[in-house]
N, C-alpha and C positions, 0 to 999 in steps of 0.2 A: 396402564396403557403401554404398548410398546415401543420403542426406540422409534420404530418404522414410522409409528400413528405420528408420533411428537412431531418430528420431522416436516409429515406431510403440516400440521398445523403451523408450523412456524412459516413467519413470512420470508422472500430474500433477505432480506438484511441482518434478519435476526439469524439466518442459517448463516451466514458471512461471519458474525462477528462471534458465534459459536467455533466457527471453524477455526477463526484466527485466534480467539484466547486458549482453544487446543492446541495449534498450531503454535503459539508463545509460548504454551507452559512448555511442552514436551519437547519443541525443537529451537528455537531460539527464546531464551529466559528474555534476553534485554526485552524484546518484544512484547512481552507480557509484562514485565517490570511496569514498562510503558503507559499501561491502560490504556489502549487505543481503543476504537468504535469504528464502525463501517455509518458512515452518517444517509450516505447515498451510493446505492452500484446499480447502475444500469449496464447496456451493451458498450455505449461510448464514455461514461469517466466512473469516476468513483471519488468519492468525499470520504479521507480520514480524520477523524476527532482525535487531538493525543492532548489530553487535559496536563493542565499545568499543575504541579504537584510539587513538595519537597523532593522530591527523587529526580527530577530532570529539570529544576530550578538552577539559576549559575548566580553567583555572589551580588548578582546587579538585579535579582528577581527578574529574571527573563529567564526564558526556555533558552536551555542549555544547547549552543550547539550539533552535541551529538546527540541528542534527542531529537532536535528538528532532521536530522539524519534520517533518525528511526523513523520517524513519520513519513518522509519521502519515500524511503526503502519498503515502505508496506504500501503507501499508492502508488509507486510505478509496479509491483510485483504484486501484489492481490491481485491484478484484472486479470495478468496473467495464467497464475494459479488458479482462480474459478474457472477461464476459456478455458482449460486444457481439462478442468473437473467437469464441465459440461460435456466436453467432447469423448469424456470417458479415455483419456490420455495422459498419461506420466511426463513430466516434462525435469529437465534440469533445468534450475532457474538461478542465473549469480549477476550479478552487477559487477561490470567489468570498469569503468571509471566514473565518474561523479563531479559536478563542477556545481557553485555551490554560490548565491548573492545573497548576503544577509544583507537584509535592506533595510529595515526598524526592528528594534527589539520586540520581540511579541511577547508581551506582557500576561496573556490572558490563554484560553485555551486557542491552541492552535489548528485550524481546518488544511489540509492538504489536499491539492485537486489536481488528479493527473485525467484529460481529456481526449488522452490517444487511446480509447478503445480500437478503434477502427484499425491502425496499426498494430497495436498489438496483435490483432485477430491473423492477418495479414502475417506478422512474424510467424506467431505461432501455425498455421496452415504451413508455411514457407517450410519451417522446421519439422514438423511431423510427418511432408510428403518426402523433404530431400534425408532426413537422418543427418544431416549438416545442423552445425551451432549457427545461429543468426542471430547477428549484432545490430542494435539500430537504438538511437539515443528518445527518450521518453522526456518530456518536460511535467515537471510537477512546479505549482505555485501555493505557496503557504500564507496564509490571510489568519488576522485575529477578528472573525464578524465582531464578536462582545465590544471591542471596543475603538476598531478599526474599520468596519463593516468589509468593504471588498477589496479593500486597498490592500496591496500583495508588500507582504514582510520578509519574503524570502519567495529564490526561483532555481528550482533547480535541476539540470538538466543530469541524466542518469544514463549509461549504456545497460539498454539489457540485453542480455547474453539469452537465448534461451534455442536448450537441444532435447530432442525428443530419448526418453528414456524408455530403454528396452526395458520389458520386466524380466 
């Protein structure tokens, strides 16, 4: 079967999390290190999974810091990165400040949910008509369901930057 056929077979999510472990290996490693999952992507949020592992474990068997990073950094930017792959548009995409509430250790696999689809869409439109960079801040919140169910372990608020790229 051809690359094309696969494709059309695969459902969103599974084309999402295809995307991002190419995406990790080839352009950012930590990301891929990671093992992250796309758990849910619709038009308004997206659900990242970043499983708890020796690799992003910290001396107190919690997720490490800058791995709850990595997990933020891939749901405020994946919704991005698919709007503008839908749109059939290039975009530059960087995270310009980040502010950061560890609230309980999150023991277990961590979910990250950023809920600004809507926004997002918004920026990116904004950017792709004017060729100007637009800043505007995404909120993402990190839950451990396994063993916390909704209860938010972390919250964290992110600038994304994002400017339409010429090819």
């Amino acid at each position: 079967m051809c690359s094309n056929g696969l494709m059309v077979m695969l459902s969103t999510v599974a084309k999402a999390n295809l995307y991002l472990s190419l995406f990790g290996f080839f352009k950012v490693p930590l990301i891929w290190l990671c093992r992250p999952k796309i758990v849910e992507l619709d038009g308004e949020h997206v659900v990242v999974k970043l499983p708890i592992n020796r690799r992003n474990k910290n001396h107190l068997n919690s997720m490490y810091f800058g791995a709850l990073c990595v997990g933020a950094d891939i749901a405020g930017g994946f919704m991005a990165m698919s709007k503008a792959k839908e749109k059939g548009q290039r975009i530059s995409l960087a995270f310009k400040a980040v502010e950061g509430q560890f609230l309980k250790r999150p023991e277990a696999d961590v979910h990250f949910i950023c809920q600004d689809g809507r926004l997002i869409e918004q920026m990116l439109d904004r950017a792709l008509e004017s060729g100007e960079r637009i800043n505007h801040e995404v909120k993402i919140t990190a839950t451990c369901p396994s063993i916390t169910g909704d209860e938010v372990v972390a919250d964290f608020k992110l600038t994304l930057s994002l400017k339409r790229r010429d090819r």
